[in-house]
C-alpha positions as CSV (number, residue, x, y, z in Angstrom):
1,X,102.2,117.3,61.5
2,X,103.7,120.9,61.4
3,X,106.8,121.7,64.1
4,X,105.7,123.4,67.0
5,X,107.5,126.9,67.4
6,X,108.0,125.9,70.9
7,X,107.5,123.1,73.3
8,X,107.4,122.4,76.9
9,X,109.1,119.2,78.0
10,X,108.9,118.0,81.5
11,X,109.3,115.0,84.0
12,X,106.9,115.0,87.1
13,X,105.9,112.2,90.0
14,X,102.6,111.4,90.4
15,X,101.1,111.2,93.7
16,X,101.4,107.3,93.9
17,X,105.2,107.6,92.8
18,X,105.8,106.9,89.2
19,X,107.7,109.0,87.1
20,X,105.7,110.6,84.1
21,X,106.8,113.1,80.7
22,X,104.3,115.7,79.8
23,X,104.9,117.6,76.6
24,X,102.8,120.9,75.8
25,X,103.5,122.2,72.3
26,X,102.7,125.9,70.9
27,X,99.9,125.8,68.9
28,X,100.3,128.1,65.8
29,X,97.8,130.7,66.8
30,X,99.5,131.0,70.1
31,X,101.7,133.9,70.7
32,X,104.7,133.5,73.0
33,X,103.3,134.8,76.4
34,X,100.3,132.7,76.1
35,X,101.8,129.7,75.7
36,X,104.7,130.6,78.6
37,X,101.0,131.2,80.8
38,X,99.5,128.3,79.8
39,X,102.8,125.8,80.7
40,X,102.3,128.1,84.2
41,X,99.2,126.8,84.5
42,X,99.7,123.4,83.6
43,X,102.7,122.8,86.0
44,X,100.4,124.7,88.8
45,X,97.2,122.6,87.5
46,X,100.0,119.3,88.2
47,X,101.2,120.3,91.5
48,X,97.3,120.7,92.8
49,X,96.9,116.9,91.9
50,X,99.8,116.1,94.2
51,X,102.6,116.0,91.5
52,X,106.2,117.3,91.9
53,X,108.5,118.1,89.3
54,X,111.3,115.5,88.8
55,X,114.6,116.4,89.5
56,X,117.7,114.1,87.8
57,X,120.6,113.1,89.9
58,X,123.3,115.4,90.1
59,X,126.8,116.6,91.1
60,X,127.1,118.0,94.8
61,X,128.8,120.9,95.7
62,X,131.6,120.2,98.5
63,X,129.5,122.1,101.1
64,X,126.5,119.5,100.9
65,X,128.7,116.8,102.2
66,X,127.3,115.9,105.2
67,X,128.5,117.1,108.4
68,X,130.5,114.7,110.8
69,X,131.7,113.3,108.1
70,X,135.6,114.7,108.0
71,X,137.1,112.3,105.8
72,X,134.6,112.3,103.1
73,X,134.6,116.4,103.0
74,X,138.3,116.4,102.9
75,X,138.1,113.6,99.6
76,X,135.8,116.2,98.2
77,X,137.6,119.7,98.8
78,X,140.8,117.8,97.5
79,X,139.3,116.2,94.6
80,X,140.1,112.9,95.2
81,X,136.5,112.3,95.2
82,X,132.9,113.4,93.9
83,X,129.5,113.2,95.4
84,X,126.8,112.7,93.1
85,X,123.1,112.0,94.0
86,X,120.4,108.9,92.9
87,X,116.9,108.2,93.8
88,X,116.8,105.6,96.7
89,X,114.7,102.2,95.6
90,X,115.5,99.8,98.6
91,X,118.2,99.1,101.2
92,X,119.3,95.7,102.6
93,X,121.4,94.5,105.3
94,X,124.6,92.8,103.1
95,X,127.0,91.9,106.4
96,X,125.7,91.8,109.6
97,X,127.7,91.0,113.0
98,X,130.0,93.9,114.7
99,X,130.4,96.0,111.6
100,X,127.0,95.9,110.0
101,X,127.3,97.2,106.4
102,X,124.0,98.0,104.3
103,X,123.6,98.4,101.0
104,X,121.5,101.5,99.0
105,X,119.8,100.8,95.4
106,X,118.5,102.8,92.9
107,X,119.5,104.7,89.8
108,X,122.3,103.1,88.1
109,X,123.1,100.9,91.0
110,X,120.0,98.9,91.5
111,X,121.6,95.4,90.8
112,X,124.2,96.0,93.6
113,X,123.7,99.4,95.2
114,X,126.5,101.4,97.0
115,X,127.4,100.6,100.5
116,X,126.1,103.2,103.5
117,X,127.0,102.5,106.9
118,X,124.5,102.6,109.8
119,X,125.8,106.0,111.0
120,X,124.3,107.3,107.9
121,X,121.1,105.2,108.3
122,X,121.0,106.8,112.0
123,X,121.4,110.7,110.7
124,X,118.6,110.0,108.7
125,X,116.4,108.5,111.2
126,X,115.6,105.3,109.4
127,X,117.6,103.1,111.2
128,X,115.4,101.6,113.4
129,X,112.8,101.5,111.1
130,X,114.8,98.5,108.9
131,X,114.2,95.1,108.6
132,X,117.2,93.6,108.5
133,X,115.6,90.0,107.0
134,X,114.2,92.1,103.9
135,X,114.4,94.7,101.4
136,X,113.2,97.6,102.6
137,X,111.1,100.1,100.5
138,X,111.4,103.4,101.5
139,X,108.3,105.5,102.1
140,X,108.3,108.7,99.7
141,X,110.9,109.9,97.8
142,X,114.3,109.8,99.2
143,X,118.0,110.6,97.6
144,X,121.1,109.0,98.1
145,X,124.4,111.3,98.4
146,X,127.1,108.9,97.6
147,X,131.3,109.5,96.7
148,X,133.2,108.4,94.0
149,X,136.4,107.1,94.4
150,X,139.0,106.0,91.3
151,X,140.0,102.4,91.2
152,X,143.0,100.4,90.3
153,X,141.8,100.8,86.1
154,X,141.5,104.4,86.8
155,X,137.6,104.9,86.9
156,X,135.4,106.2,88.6
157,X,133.1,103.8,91.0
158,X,131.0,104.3,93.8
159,X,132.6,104.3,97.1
160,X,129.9,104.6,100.2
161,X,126.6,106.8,100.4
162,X,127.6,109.2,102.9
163,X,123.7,111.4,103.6
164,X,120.5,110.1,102.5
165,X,117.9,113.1,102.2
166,X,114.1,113.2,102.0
167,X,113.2,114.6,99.0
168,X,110.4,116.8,98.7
C-alpha cells in the first residue's frame, strides 16, 4: 500500500460512550479541497449519529479554577500548583463520619482516584444523587479539574479535584 498524501486522524464517543479512532486517508485522485470537504462531511456525518469529538485531558488556565475556591486559585496564580483535567469513571465514598472525603477515578488515577470533597460534589449538583455504599457511575460524560501539588521527592502528584464539569 502506497502512503497517503494526507490523512485525517480522529478520536470520537459514540452515542453509548466508548471511545473510537477513525482514520480517512487521501486517495490519490483526490485533490486537497476535496479531501478537506469530505473529512467535513464525515465528522458532520458523525455528529448526526450522536458522536462527539474526543477531547484529551489538559492543562487549565488559572481563570478556570473554580470560584469559591480561594486557596486553590491562589496555589495556581503562584505556581505552586497546576490544574489539569481527566475523564470521570466513578466516585466512592473513602471516609465517612464529620469530614466525609470522596474519592474521583478515571484517567490515570482509576486504581486510586484523587480526593474531592463534598463541597465540590454539591457545586456540581451530584451530591445527593450518590450512593455512599457503591461506586457510582456517572451518567454522560463528565471531567474532573483536579491540582497538583509537589511532594516530599519533588514530584508532582494529585492533590484534591477542585470542579467537576459536564462535558458536552
Amino acid at each position: 500500500m502506497q502512503e497517503a498524501r494526507a490523512s485525517f486522524n480522529g478520536y470520537f464517543l459514540s452515542p453509548s460512550g466508548s471511545k473510537d479512532q477513525f482514520t480517512l486517508r487521501q486517495a490519490d485522485e483526490q485533490s486537497d479541497k476535496e479531501f478537506v470537504l469530505r473529512v467535513s462531511a464525515f465528522i458532520k456525518l458523525l455528529a448526526e449519529q450522536g458522536w462527539t469529538p474526543w477531547v484529551a485531558a489538559a492543562v487549565v488556565d488559572s481563570t478556570a479554577v473554580a470560584e469559591g475556591n480561594d486557596r486553590a486559585a491562589k496555589a495556581v496564580q503562584n505556581g505552586s500548583a497546576a490544574q489539569k483535567a481527566f475523564e470521570l469513571e466513578s466516585i466512592q465514598l473513602a471516609a465517612g463520619g464529620e469530614h466525609p472525603r470522596w474519592v474521583v477515578k478515571g484517567g490515570n488515577f482509576k486504581k486510586f482516584g484523587v480526593t474531592c470533597w463534598p463541597e465540590v460534589l454539591d457545586a456540581a449538583g451530584i451530591a445527593e444523587k450518590l450512593d455512599p455504599m457503591k461506586e457510582n457511575k456517572p451518567t454522560g460524560r463528565w471531567l474532573a479539574r483536579y491540582l497538583e501539588r509537589q511532594n516530599d521527592e519533588g514530584r508532582l502528584v494529585p492533590d484534591k479535584v477542585v470542579e467537576l464539569v459536564k462535558a458536552a
